[in-house]
py3Dmol code that shows the C-alpha trace and the ligand (Angstrom):
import py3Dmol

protein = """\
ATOM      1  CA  UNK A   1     -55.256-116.742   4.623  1.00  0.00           C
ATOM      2  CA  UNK A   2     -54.446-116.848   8.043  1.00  0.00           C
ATOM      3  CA  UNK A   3     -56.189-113.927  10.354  1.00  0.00           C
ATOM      4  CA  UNK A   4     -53.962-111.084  11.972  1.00  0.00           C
ATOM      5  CA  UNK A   5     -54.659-108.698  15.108  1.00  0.00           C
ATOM      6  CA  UNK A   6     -55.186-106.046  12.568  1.00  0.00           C
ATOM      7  CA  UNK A   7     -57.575-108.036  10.053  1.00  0.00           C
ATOM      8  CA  UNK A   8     -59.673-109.331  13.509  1.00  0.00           C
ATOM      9  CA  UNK A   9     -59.960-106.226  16.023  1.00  0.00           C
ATOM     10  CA  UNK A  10     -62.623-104.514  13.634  1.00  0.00           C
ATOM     11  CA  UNK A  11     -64.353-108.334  13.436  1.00  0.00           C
ATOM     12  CA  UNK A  12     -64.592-108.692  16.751  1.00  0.00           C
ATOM     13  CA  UNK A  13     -65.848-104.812  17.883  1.00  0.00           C
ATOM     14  CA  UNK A  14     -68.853-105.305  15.244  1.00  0.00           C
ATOM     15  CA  UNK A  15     -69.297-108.510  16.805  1.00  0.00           C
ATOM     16  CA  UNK A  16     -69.352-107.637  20.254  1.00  0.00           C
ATOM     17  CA  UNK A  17     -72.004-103.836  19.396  1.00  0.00           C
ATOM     18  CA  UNK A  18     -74.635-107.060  17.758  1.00  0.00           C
ATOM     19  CA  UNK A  19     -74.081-109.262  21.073  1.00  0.00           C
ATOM     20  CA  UNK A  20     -74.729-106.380  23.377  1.00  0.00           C
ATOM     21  CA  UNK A  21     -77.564-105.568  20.963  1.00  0.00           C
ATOM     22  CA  UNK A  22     -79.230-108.689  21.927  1.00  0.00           C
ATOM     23  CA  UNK A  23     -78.987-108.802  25.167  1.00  0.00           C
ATOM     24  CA  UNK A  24     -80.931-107.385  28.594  1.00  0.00           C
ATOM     25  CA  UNK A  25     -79.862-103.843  29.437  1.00  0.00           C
ATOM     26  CA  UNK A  26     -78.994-105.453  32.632  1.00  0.00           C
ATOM     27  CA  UNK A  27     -76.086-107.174  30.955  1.00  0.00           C
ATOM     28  CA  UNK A  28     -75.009-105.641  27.875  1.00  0.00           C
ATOM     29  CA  UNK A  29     -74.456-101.886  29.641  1.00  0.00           C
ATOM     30  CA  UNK A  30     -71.874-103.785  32.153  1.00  0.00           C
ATOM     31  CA  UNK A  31     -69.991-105.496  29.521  1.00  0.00           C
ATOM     32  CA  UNK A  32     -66.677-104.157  27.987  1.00  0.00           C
ATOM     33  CA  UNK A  33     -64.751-105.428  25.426  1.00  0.00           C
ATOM     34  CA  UNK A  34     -60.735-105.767  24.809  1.00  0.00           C
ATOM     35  CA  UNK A  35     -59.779-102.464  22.767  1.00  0.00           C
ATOM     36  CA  UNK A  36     -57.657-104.657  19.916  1.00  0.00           C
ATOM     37  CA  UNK A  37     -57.456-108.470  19.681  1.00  0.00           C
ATOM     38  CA  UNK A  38     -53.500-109.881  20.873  1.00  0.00           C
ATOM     39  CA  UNK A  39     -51.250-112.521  20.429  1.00  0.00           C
ATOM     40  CA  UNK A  40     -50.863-114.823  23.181  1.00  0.00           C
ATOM     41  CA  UNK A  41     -47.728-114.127  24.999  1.00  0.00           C
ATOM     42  CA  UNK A  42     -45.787-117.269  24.213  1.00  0.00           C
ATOM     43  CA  UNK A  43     -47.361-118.853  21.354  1.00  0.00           C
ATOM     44  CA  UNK A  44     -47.594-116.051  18.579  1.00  0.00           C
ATOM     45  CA  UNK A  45     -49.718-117.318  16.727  1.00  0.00           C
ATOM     46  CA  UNK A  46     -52.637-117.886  19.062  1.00  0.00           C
ATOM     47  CA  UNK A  47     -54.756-114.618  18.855  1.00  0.00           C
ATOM     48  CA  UNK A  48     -57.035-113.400  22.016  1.00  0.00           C
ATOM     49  CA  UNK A  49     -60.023-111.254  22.201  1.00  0.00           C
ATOM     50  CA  UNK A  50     -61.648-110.337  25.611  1.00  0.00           C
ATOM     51  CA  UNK A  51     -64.903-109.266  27.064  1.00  0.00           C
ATOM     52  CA  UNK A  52     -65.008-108.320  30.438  1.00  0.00           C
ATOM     53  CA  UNK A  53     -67.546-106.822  33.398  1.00  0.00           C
ATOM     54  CA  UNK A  54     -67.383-103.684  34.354  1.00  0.00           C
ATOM     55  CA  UNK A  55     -67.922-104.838  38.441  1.00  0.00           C
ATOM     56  CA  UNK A  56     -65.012-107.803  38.129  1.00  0.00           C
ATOM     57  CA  UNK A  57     -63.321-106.626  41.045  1.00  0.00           C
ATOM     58  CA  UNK A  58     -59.571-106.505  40.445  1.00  0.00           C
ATOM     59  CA  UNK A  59     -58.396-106.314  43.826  1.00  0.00           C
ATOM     60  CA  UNK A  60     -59.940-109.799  44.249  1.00  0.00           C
ATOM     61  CA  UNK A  61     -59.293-111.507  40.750  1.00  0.00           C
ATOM     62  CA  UNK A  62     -56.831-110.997  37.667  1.00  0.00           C
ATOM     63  CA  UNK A  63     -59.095-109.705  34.827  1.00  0.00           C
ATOM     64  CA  UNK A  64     -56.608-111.252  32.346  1.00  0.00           C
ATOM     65  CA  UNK A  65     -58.305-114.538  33.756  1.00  0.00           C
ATOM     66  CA  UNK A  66     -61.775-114.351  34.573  1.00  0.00           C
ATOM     67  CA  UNK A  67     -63.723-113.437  31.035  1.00  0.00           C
ATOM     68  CA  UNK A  68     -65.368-114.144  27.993  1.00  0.00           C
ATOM     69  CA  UNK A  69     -62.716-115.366  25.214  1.00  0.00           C
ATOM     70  CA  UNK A  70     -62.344-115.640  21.932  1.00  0.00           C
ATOM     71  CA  UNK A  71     -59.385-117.111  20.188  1.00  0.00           C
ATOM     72  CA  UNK A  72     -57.502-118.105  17.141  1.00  0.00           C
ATOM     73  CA  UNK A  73     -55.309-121.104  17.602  1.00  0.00           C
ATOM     74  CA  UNK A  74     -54.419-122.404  14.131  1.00  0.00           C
ATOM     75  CA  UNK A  75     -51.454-124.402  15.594  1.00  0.00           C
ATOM     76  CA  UNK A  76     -54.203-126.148  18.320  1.00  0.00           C
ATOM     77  CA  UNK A  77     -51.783-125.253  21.356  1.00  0.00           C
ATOM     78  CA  UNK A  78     -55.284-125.317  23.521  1.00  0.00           C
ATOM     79  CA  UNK A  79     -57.963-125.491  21.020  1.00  0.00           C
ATOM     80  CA  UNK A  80     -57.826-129.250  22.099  1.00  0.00           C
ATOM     81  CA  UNK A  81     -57.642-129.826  17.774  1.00  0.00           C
ATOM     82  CA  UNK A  82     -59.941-126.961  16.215  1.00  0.00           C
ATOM     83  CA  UNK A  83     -58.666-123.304  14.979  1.00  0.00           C
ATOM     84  CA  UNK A  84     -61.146-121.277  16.729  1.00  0.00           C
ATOM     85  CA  UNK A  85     -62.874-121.398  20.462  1.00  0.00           C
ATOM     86  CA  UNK A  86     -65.584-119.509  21.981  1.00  0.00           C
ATOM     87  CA  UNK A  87     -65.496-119.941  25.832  1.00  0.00           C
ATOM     88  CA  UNK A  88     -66.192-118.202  29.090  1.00  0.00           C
ATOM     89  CA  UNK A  89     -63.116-118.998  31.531  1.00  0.00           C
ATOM     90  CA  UNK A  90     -61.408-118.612  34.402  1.00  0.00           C
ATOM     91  CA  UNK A  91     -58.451-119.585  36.732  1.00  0.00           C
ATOM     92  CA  UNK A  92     -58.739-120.134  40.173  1.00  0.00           C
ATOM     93  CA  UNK A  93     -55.083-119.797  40.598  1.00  0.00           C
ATOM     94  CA  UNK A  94     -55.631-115.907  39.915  1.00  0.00           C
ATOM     95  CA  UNK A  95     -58.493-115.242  42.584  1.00  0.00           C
ATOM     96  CA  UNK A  96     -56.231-113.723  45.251  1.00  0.00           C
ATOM     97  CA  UNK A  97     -59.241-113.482  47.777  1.00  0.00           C
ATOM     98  CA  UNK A  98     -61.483-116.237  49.556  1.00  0.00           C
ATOM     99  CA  UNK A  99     -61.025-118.289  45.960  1.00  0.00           C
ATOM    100  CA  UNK A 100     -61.942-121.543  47.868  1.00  0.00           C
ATOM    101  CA  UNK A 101     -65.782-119.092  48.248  1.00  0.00           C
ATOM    102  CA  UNK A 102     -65.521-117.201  44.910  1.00  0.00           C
ATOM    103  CA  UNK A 103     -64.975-121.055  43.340  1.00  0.00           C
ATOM    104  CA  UNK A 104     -67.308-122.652  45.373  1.00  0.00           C
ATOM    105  CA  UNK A 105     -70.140-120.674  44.410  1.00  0.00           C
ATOM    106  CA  UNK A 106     -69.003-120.839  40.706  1.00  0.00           C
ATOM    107  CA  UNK A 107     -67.930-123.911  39.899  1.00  0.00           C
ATOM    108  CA  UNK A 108     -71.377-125.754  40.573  1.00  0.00           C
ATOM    109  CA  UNK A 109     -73.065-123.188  38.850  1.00  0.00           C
ATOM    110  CA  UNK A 110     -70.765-123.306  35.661  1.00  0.00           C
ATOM    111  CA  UNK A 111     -70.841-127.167  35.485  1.00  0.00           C
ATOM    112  CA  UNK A 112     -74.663-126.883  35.263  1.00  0.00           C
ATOM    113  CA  UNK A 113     -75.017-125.151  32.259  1.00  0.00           C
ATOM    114  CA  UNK A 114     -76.201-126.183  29.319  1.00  0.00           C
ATOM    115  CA  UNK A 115     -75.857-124.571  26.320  1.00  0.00           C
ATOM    116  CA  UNK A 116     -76.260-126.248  22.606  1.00  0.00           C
ATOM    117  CA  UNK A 117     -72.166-126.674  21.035  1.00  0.00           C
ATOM    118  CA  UNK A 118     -70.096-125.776  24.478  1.00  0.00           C
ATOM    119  CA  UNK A 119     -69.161-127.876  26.952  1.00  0.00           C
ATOM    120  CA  UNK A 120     -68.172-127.908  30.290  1.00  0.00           C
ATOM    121  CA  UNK A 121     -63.941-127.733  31.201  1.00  0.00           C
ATOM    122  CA  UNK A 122     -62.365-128.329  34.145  1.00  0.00           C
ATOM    123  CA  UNK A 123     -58.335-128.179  34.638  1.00  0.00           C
ATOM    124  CA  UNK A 124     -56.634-127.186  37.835  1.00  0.00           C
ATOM    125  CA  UNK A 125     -55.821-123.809  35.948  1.00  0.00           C
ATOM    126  CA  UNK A 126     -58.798-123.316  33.144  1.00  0.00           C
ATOM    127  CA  UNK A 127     -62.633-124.154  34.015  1.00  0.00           C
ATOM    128  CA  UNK A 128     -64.917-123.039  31.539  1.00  0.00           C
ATOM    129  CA  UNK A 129     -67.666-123.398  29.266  1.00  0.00           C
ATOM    130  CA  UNK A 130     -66.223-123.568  25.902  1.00  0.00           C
ATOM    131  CA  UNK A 131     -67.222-124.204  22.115  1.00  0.00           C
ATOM    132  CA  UNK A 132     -64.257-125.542  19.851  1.00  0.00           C
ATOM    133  CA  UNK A 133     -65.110-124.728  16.159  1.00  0.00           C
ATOM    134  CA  UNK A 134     -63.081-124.421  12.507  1.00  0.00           C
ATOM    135  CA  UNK A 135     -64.458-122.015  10.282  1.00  0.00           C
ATOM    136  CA  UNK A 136     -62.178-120.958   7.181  1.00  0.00           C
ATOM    137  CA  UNK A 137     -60.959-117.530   7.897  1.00  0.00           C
ATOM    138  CA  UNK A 138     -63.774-114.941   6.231  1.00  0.00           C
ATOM    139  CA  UNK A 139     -65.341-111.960   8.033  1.00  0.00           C
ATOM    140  CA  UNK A 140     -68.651-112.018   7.252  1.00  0.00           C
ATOM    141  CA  UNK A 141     -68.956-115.682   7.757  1.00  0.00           C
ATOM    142  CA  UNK A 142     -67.540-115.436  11.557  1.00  0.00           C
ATOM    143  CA  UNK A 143     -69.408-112.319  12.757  1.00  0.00           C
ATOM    144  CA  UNK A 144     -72.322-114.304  11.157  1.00  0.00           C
ATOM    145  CA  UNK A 145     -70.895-117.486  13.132  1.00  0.00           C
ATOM    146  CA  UNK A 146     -70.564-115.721  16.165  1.00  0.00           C
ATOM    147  CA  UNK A 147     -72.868-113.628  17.354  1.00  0.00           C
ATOM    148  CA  UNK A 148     -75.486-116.086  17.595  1.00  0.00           C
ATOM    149  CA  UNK A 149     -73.554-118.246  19.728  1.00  0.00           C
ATOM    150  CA  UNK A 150     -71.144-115.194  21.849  1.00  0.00           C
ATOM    151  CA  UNK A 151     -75.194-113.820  22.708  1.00  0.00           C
ATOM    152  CA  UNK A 152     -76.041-117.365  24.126  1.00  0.00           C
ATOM    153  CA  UNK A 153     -72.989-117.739  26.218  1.00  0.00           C
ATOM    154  CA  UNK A 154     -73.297-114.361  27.802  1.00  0.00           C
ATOM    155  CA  UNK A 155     -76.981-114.707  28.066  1.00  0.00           C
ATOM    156  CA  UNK A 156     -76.783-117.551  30.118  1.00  0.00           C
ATOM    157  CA  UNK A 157     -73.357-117.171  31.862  1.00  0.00           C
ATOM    158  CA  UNK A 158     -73.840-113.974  32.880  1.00  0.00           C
ATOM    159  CA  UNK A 159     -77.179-114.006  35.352  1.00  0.00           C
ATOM    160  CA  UNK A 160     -74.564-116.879  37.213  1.00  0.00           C
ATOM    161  CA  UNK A 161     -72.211-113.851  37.640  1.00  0.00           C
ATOM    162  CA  UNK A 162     -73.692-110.727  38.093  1.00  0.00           C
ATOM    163  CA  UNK A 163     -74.717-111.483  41.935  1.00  0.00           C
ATOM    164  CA  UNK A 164     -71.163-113.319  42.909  1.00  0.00           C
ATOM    165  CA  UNK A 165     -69.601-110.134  41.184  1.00  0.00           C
ATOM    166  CA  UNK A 166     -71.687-107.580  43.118  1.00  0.00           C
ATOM    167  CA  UNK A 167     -71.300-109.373  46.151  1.00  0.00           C
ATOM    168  CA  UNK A 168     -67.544-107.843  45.760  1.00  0.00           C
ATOM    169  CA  UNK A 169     -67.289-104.465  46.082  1.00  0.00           C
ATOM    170  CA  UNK A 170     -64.141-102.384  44.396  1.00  0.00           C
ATOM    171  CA  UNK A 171     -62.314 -99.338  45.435  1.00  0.00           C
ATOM    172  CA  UNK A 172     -58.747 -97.871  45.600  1.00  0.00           C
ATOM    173  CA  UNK A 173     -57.105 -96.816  42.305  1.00  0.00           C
ATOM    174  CA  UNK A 174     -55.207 -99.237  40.414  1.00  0.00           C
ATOM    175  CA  UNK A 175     -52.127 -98.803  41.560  1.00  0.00           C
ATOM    176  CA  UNK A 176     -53.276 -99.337  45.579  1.00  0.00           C
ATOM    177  CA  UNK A 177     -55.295-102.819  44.592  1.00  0.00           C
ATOM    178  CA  UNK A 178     -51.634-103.756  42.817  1.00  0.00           C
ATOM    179  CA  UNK A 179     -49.697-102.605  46.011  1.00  0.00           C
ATOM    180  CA  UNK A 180     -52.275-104.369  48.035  1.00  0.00           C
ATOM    181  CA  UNK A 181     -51.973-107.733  46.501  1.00  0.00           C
ATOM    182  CA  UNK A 182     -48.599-107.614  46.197  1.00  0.00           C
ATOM    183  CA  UNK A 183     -48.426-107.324  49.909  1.00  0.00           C
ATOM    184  CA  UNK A 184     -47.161-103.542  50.168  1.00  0.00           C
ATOM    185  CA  UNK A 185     -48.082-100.253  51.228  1.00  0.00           C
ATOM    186  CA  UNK A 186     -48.729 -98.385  48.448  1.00  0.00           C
ATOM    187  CA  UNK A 187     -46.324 -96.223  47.309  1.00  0.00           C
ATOM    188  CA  UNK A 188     -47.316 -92.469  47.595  1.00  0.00           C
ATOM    189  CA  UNK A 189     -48.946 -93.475  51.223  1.00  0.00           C
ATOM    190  CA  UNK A 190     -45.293 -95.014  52.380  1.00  0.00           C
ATOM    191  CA  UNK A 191     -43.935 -91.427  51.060  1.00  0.00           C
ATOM    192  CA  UNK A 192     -46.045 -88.819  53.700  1.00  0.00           C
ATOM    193  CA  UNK A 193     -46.526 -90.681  56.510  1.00  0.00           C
ATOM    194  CA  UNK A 194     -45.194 -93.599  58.901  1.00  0.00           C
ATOM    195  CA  UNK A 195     -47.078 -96.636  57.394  1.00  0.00           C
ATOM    196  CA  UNK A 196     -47.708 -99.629  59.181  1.00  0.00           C
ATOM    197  CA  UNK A 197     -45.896-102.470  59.829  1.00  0.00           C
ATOM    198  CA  UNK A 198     -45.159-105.378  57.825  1.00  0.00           C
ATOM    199  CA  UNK A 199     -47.476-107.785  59.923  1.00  0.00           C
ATOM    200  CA  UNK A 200     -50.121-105.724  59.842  1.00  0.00           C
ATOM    201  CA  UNK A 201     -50.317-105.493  56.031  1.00  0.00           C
ATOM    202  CA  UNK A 202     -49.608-109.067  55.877  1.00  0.00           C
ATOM    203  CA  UNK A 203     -52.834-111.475  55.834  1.00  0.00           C
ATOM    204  CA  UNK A 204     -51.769-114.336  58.172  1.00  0.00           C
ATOM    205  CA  UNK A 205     -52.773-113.809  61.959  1.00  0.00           C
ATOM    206  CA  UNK A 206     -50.015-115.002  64.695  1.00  0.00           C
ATOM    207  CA  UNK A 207     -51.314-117.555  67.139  1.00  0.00           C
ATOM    208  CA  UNK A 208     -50.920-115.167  69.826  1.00  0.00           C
ATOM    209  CA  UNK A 209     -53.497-112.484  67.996  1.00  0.00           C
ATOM    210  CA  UNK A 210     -55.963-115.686  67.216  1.00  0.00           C
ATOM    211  CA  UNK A 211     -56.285-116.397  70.896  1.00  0.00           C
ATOM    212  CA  UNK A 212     -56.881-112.950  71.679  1.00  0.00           C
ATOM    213  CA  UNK A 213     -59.314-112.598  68.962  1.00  0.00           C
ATOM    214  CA  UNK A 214     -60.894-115.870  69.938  1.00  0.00           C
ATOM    215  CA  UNK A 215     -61.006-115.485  73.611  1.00  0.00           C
ATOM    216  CA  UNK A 216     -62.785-111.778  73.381  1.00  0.00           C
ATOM    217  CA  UNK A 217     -65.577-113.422  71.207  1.00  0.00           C
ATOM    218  CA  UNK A 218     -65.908-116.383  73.702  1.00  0.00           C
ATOM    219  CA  UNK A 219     -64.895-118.581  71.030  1.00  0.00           C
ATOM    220  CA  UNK A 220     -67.969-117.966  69.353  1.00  0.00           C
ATOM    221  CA  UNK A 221     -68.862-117.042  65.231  1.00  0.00           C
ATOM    222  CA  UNK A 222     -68.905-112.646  65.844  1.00  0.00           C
ATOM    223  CA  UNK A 223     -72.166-112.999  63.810  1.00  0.00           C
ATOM    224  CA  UNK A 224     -74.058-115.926  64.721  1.00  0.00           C
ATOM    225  CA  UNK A 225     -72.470-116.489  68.052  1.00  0.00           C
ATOM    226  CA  UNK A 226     -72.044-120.352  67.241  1.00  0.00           C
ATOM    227  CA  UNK A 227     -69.690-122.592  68.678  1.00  0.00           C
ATOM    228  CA  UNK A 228     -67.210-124.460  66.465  1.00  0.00           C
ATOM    229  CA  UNK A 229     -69.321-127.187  67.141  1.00  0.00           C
ATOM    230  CA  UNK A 230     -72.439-125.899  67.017  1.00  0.00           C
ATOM    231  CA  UNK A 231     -71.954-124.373  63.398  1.00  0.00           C
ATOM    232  CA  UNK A 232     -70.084-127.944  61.789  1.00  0.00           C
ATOM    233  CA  UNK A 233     -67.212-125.849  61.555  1.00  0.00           C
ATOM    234  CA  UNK A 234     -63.622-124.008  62.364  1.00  0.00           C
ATOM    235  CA  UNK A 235     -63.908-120.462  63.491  1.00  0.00           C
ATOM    236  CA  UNK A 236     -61.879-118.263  60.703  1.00  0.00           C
ATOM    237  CA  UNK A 237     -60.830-115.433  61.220  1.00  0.00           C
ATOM    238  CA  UNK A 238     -62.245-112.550  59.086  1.00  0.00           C
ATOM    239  CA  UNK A 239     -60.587-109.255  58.091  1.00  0.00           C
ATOM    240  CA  UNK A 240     -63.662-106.629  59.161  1.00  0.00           C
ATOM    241  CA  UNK A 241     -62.027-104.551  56.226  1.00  0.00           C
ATOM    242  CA  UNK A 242     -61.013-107.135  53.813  1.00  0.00           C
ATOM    243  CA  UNK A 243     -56.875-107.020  53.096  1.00  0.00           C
ATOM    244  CA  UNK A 244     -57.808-106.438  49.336  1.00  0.00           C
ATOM    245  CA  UNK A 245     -59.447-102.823  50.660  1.00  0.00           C
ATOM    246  CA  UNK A 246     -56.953-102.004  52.750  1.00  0.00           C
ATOM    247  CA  UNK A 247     -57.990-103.655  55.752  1.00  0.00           C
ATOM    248  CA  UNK A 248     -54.815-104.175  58.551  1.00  0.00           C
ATOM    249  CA  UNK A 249     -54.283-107.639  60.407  1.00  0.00           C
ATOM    250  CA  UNK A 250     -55.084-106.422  63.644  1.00  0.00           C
ATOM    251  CA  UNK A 251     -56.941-107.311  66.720  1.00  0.00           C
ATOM    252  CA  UNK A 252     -59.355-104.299  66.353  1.00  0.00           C
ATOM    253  CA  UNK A 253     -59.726-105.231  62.385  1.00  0.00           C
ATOM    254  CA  UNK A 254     -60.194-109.041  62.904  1.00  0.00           C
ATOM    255  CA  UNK A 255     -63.373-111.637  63.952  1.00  0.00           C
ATOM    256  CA  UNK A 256     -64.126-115.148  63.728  1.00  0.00           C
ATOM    257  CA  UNK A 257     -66.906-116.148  62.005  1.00  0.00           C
ATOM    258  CA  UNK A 258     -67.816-120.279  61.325  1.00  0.00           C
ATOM    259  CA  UNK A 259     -67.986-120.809  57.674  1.00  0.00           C
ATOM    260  CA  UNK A 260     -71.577-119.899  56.511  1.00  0.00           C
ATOM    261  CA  UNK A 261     -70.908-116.216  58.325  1.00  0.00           C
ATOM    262  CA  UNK A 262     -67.877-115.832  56.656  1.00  0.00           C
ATOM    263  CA  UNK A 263     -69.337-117.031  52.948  1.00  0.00           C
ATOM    264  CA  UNK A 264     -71.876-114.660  53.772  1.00  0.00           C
ATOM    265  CA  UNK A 265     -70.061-111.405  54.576  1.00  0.00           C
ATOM    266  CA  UNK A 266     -67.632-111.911  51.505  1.00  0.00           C
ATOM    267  CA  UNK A 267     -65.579-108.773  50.870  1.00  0.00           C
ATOM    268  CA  UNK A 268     -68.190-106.195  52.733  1.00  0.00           C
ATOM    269  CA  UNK A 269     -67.062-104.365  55.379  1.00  0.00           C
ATOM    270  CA  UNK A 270     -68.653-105.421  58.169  1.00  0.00           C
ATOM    271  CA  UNK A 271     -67.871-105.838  61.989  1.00  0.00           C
ATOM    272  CA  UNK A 272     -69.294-107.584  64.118  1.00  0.00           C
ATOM    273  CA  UNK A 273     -68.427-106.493  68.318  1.00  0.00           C
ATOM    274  CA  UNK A 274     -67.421-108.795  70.604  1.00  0.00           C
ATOM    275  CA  UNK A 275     -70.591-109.900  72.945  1.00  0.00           C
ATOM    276  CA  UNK A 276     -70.765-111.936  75.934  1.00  0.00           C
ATOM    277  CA  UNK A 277     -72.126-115.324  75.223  1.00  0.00           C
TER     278      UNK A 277
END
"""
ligand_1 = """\
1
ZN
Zn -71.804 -117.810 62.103
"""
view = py3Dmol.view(width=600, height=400)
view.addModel(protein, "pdb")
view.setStyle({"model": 0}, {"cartoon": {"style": "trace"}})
view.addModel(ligand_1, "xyz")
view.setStyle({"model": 1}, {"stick": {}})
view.zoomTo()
view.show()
């Protein structure tokens, strides 16, 4: 007999109190899990269970794509020909901030690891560390299956992402981080006073404002005060207070920094004054 959401949702919440059970404090008090297992939006019969961190910052990445997974697939739309997968997973399509960073830092890290059953998967849309498995449907048997091997993912994924998640930092409600990346003012803001304008909240910088921003920072990184040239890199320009935080594009808000500044500041807020040379 084929699973349901309603036969798997208890499975998976006893499964996920014995993983948490076996792991560090460190780890196990950030984790959350999806409140009931779901079918897959356009292939019903694929079922999906979630865990997630606490610190993922939502602003910067879409939660529904950045997590640990578990999933029924008894029609092998993506199992790749098993029923069941275990993975860890993400798409770099749904990192809305510095993804070429977030992925840079990631992606090596994730390609390293070695655990016993998963492998590594790369796809323009779905890298991962995955474990393909068919196990006739019986709950004892999977919680038994699983826990073991959910406890050794997380135990080893997770030290990769607990300092790339921190180094993100989230605030605003839910509704502002939506507004945000969808490029608006948020609503109730728009409603009481005069907001700003539409460049402002937009993240691409005129050529005008880059020369200005350029030529009161000498052309140098705000931070390191390197030249293009000296630092092996363009000058970009950084958003002081990131876009996803509510950060405006302009001059006052805006920096260049060469490429190891600008990995290095990530999401903080963080300005750096304009010096002489
Ligand atoms: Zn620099």
């Amino acid at each position: 007999m084929n699973p349901s959401p309603a036969t798997l949702t208890p499975i998976l919440h006893d499964v996920f109190r014995q993983v948490v059970e076996n792991l560090p404090d460190g780890i196990g008090t950030r984790l959350k899990p999806g409140r009931q297992v779901t079918r897959h939006g356009t292939r019903s019969t694929v079922l999906l269970s979630g865990i997630w961190d606490r610190h993922l910052p939502t602003c910067v990445v879409d939660p529904r794509y950045f997590k640990y997974e578990h999933v029924h697939d008894p029609e092998h739309f993506y199992s790749g020909g098993t029923d069941w997968y275990l993975q860890f997973y993400l798409n770099p399509n749904r990192i809305y901030q510095n993804p070429g960073e977030l992925i840079g830092r990631l992606r090596p890290a994730l390609e390293a690891v070695r655990i016993p059953g998963f492998e590594w998967h790369c796809a323009p849309n779905w890298i991962g560390v995955i474990h393909r498995f068919n196990l006739p449907f019986h709950p004892q048997r999977l919680t038994d299956y699983l826990v073991p091997r959910y406890t050794r993912l997380v135990r080893t994924i997770h030290p990769i992402l607990i300092p790339i998640l921190d180094a993100f930092q989230r605030d605003g409600s839910a509704a502002e981080r939506a507004a945000v990346i969808a490029g608006r003012q948020p609503a109730r803001v728009r409603n009481v006073m005069p907001g700003p304008r539409s460049a402002e909240l937009s993240r691409s910088v005129s050529k005008r404002m880059r020369q200005q921003v350029l030529s009161a920072y000498a052309h140098r990184c705000a931070r390191c005060r390197r030249t293009p040239e000296a630092a092996g890199s363009p000058l970009d320009l950084d958003h002081a207070k990131p876009v996803c935080r509510g950060g405006l594009t302009q001059v006052e808000n805006l920096q260049p920094l060469c490429r190891d500044c600008h990995v290095w500041k990530g999401l903080r807020i963080l300005r750096f004054a304009p010096q002489a040379p």
